[in-house]
C-alpha positions as CSV (number, residue, x, y, z in Angstrom):
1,X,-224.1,-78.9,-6.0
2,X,-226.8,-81.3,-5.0
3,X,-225.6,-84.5,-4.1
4,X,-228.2,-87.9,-5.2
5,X,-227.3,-90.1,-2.2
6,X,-225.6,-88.0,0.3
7,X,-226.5,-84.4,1.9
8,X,-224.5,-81.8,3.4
9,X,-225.2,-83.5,6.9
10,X,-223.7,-86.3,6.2
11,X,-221.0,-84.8,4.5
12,X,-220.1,-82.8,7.7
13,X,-220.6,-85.6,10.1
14,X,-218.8,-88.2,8.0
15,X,-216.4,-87.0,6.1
16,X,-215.6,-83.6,7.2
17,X,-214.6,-84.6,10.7
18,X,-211.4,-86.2,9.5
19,X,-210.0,-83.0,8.3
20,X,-207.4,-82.8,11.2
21,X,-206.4,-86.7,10.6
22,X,-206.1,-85.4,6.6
23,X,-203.6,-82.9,7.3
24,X,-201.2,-85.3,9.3
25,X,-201.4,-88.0,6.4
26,X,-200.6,-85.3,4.2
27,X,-197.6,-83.6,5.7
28,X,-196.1,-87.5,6.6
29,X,-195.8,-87.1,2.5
30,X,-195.1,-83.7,1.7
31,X,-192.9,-82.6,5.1
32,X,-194.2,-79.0,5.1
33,X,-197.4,-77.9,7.0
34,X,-198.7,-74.8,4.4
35,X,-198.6,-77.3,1.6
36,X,-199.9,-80.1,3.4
37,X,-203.1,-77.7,4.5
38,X,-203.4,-76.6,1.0
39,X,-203.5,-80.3,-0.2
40,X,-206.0,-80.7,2.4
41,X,-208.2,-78.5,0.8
42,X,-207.8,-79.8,-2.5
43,X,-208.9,-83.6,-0.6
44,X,-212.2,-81.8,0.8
45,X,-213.2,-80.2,-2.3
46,X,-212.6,-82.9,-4.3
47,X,-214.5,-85.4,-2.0
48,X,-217.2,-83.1,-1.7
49,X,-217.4,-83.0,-5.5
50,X,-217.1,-86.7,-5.8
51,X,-219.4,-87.8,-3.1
52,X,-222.3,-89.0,-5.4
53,X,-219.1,-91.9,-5.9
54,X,-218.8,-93.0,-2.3
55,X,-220.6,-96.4,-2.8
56,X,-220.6,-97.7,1.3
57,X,-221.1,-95.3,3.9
58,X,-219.4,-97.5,6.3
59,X,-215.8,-96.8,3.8
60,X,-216.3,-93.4,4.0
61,X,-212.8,-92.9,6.1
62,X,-210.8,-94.8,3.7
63,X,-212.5,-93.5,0.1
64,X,-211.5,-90.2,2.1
65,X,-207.8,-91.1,2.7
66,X,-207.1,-92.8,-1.2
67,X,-208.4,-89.1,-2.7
68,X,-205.4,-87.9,0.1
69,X,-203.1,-90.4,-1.0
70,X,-203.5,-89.8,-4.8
71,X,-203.3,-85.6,-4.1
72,X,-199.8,-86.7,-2.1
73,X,-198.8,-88.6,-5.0
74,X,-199.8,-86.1,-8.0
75,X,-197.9,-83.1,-5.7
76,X,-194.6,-85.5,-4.7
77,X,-194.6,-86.6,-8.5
78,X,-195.1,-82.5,-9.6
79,X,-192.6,-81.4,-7.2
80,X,-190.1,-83.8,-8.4
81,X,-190.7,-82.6,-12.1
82,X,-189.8,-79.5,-10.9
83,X,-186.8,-80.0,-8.6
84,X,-185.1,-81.6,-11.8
85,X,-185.6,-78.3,-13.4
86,X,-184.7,-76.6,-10.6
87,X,-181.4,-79.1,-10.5
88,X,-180.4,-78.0,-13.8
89,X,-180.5,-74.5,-12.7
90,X,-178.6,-74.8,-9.5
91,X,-175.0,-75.6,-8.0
92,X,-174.4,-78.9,-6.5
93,X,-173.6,-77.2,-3.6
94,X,-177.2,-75.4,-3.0
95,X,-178.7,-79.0,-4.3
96,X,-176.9,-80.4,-1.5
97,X,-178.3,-77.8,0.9
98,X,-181.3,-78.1,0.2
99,X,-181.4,-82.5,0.1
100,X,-179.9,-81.7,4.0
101,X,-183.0,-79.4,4.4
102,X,-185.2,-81.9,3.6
103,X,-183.8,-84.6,6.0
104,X,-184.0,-82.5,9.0
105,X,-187.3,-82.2,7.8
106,X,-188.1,-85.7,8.0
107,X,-186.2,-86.0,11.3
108,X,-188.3,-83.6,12.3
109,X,-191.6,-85.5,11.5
110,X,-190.2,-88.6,12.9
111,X,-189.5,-87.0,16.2
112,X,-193.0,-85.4,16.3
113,X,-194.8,-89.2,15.8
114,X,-193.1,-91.7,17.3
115,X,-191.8,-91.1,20.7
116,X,-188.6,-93.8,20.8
117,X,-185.5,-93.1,19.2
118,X,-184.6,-96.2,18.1
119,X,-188.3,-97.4,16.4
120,X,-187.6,-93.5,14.9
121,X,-184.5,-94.5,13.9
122,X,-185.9,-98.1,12.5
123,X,-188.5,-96.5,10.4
124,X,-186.4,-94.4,8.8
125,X,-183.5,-97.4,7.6
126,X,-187.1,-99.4,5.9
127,X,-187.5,-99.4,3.0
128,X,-189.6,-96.6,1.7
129,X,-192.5,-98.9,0.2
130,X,-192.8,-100.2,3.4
131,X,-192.6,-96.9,5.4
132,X,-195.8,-96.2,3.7
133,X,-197.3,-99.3,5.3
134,X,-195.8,-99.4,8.6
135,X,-197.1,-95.4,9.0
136,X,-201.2,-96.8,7.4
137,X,-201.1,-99.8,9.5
138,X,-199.1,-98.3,13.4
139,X,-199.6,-94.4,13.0
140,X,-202.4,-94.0,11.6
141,X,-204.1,-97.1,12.6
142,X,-206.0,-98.2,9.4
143,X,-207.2,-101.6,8.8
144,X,-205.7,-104.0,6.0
145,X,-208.8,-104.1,4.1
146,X,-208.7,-100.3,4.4
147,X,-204.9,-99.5,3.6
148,X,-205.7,-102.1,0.5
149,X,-208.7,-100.0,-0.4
150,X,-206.2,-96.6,-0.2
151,X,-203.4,-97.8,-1.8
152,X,-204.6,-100.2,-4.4
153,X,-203.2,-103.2,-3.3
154,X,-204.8,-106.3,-3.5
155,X,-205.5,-107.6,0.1
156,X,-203.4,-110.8,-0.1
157,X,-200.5,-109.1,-1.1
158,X,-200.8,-106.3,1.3
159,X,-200.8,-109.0,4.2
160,X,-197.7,-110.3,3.1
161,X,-196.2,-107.2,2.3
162,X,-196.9,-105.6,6.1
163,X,-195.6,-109.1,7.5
164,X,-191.9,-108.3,5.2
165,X,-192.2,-104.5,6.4
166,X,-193.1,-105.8,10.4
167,X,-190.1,-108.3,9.7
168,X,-187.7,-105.4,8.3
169,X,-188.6,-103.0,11.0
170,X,-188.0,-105.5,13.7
171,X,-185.1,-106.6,12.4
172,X,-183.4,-103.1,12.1
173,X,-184.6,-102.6,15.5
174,X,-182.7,-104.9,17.4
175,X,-179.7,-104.5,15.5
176,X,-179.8,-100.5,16.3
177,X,-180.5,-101.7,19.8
178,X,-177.4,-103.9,20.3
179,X,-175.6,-101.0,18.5
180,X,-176.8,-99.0,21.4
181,X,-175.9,-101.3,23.8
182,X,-172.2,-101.6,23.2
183,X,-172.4,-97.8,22.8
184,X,-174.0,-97.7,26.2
185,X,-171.1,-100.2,27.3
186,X,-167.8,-98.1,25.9
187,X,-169.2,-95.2,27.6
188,X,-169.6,-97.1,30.4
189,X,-165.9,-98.2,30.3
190,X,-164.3,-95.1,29.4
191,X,-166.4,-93.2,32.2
192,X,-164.5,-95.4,34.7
């Protein structure tokens, strides 16, 4: 495919050296490292086929990261299809199973980004529309303009969106702290 605009060289100095940064988006949706590389290849044929569309150079990262968003979207909305099939089919006790699966899965993912406990912890008691945010705006570091660009949100909105989520997360925070402070304290007390 000959691209109009844009050649292989740009291609492989602009778009392909986010692959690794692709992969960890992905799997912070889909919890499993084979499907989140398989999605990731999906994301770079696709872009590559879609290139001619890129209008600014300069946006390259985040028209890269939307096409990763909407293949985590399309694969969570699939999946989800298919585990209510799969629902229908199976005990509640092997549904349950496999929900506790999944959680340690996430725990999982949490531990491997964020390195204290309690923001872990924090993150995971937000609200999931603004888990989304929180992981565009402090994980991955996007700007607003670019995580408005990603997830179709209009840029206003997004501000006060991210200043609810910051609020949330804060908020939970220092209530998980204090519970780990008194924690801290009856151990404390029952030690002596």
């Amino acid at each position: 495919m000959k691209h109009k605009k844009y050649n292989t060289a740009f291609y492989l100095q602009k778009v392909f050296i986010y692959e690794q940064d692709i992969v960890k988006f992905l799997f912070s949706y889909v919890k499993d490292e084979d499907i989140a590389n398989d999605l990731k290849q999906n994301v770079m044929e696709l872009s590559w086929k879609k290139l001619d569309q890129l209008n600014d150079a300069e946006k390259v990262k985040s028209w890269l990261f939307s096409i990763a968003y909407n293949e985590a979207m399309y694969y969570l909305k699939k999946r989800n299809k298919s585990l209510q099939y799969e629902y229908d089919d199976v005990s509640e006790s092997q549904s349950i199973e496999k929900l506790e699966d999944e959680k340690e899965n996430i725990v999982e993912l949490l531990y491997s980004k964020y390195e204290h406990a309690l923001v872990r912890k924090a993150l995971e008691q937000t609200d999931e529309k603004y888990q989304d945010l929180l992981r565009l705006r402090y994980v991955e570091e996007f700007s607003l303009k670019e995580i408005s660009e990603i997830k179709c949100i209009n840029y206003n909105s997004l501000r006060v969106y991210i200043v609810r989520a910051v609020k949330q997360i804060r908020d939970i925070y220092f209530e998980l702290e204090g519970e780990e402070d008194e924690r801290e304290q009856r151990r404390l007390v029952t030690i002596r």
